[in-house]
C-alpha positions as CSV (number, residue, x, y, z in Angstrom):
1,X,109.9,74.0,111.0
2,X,109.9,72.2,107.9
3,X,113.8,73.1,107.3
4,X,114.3,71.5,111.2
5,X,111.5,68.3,110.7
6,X,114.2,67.5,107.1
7,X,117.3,67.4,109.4
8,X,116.1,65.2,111.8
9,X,114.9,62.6,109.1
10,X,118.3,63.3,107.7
11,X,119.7,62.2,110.7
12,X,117.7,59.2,111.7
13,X,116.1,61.2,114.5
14,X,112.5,60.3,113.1
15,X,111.6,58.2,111.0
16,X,108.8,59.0,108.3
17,X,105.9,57.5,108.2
18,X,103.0,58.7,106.4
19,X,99.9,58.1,108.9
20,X,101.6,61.1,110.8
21,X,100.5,64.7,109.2
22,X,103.1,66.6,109.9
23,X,101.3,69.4,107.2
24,X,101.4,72.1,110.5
25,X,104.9,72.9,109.8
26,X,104.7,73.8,106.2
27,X,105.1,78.2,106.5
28,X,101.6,78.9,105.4
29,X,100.2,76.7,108.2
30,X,102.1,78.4,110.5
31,X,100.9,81.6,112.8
32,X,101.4,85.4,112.5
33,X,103.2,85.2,116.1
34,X,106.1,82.6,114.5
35,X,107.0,85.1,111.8
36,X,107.1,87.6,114.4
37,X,108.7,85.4,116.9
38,X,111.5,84.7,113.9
39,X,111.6,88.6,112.6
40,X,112.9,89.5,116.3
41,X,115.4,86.7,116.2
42,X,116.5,88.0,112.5
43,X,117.0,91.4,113.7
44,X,119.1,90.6,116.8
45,X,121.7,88.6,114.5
46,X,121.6,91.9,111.7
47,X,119.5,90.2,109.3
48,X,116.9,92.9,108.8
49,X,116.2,91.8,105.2
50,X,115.3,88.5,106.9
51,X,113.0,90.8,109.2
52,X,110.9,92.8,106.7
53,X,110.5,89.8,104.9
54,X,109.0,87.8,108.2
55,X,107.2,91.1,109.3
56,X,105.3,91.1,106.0
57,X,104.3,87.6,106.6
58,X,102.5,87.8,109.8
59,X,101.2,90.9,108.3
60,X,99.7,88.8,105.7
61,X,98.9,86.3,108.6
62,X,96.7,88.9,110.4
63,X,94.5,90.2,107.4
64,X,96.8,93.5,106.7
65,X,96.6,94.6,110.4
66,X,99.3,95.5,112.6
67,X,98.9,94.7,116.0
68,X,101.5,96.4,119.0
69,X,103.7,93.8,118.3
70,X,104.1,94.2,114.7
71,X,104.2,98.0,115.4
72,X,106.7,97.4,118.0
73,X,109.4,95.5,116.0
74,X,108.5,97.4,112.9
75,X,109.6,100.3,114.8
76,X,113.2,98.6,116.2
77,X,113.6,97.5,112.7
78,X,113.2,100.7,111.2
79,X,115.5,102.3,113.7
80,X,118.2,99.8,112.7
81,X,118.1,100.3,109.4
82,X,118.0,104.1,110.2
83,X,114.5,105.1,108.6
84,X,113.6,107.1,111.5
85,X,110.5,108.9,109.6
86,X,109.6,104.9,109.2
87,X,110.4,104.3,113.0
88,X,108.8,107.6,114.0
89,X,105.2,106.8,112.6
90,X,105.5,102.9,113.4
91,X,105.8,103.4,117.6
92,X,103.3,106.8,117.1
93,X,100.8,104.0,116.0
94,X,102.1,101.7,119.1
95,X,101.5,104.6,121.4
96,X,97.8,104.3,121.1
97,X,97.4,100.5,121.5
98,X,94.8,99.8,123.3
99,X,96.9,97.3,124.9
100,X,99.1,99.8,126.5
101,X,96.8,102.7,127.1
102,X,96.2,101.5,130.7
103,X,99.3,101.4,131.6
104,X,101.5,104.5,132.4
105,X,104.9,102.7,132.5
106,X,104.7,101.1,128.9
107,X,102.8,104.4,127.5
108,X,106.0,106.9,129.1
109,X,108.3,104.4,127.8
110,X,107.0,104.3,124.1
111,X,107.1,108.1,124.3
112,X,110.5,107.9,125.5
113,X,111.4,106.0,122.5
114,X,109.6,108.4,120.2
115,X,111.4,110.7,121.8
116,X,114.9,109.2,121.0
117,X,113.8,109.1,117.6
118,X,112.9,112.7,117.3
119,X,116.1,113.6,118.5
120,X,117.9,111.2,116.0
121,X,116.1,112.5,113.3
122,X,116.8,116.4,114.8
123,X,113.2,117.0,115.5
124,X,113.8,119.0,118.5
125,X,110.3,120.7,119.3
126,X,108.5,117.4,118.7
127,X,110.5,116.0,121.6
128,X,110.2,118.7,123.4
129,X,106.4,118.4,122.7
130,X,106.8,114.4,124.0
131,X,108.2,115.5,126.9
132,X,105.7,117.6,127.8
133,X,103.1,115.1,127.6
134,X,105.1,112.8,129.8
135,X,105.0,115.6,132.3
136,X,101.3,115.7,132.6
137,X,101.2,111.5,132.1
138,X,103.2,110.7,135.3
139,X,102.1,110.3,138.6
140,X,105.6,111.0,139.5
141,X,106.7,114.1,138.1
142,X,109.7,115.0,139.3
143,X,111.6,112.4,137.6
144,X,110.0,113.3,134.3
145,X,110.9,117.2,134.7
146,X,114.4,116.3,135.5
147,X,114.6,114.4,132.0
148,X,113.1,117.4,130.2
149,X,115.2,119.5,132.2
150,X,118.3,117.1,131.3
151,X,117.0,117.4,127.4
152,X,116.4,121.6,127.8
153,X,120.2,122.2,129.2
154,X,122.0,119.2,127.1
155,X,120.3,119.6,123.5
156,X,118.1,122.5,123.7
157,X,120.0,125.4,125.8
158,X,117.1,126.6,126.8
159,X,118.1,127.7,130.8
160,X,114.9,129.6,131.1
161,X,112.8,126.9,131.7
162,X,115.1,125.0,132.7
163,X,115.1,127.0,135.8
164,X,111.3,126.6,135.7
165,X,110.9,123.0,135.9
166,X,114.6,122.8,138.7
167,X,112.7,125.2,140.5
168,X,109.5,122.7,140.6
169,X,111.5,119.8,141.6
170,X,112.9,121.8,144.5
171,X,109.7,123.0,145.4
172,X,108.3,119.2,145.6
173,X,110.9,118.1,148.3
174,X,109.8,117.8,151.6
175,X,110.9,118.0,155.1
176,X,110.6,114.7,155.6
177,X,112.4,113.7,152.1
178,X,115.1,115.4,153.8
179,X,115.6,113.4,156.9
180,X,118.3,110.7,157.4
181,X,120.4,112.7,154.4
């Protein structure tokens, strides 16, 4: 960086010399994925002002678009900072990258997250709603209807279907899941 290129002239690291452009570190030179590369170093030392501020750059980098990234450390900011509405809409955008679509893993997980936030924000049926979409989502469901199930008795009390989605999961073992136990 320009800050880092002054130090080590300071220091006698490098010396100057004026056939070399160096004009690639000045900040306008410098890509949207830097200022998004710095915003996540800002906001795991708790300098979220820092982390807006760098966010909006490689906004500005990118011609006004967010790109999963950006939506992804918009929403972790957010979150930090407790603006969970913020948070909320930021990984509902990141939920239908096109990036991720293809892949079951990242799209649970980002509904997890949404789902966190929900809960933080005491939106109760909208995670419940999330839930429910992971259920028909993943190719393994037990795991899924135990969460929901986990998320029913814990937050919910709702035992009824509770029952509904145990009784599922119990229904799904099979003889040979139970051999060797």
């Amino acid at each position: 960086t320009f800050h880092t290129k002054n130090n080590l002239l300071k220091e006698g690291y490098i010396e100057y010399s004026p056939s070399i452009d160096i004009s690639f570190l000045i900040e306008e030179n410098l890509p949207a994925s830097y200022f998004l590369k710095r915003a996540r170093y800002y906001l795991e030392n708790n300098k979220t002002e820092s982390t807006f501020s760098d966010i909006s750059k490689a906004i500005e980098k990118n011609n006004g678009e967010k790109d999963c990234e950006t939506l992804f450390l918009l929403c972790d900011a957010y979150t930090k900072t407790n603006e969970f509405d913020k948070a909320i809409n930021s990984i509902t955008n990141a939920i239908n990258c096109k990036r991720y679509l293809w892949d079951e893993d990242y799209q649970i997980n980002n509904y997890r997250i949404r789902i966190d936030l929900f809960i933080k924000s005491n939106k109760l049926d909208k995670a419940l709603d999330d839930y429910n979409i992971i259920v028909k989502l993943a190719t393994y469901k037990i795991r899924v209807r135990n969460e929901r199930a986990l998320f029913m008795i814990n937050t919910l009390k709702d035992y009824k279907n509770v029952i509904k989605d145990l009784t599922f999961i119990i229904d799904s073992i099979t003889k040979s899941d139970l051999i060797g136990c």
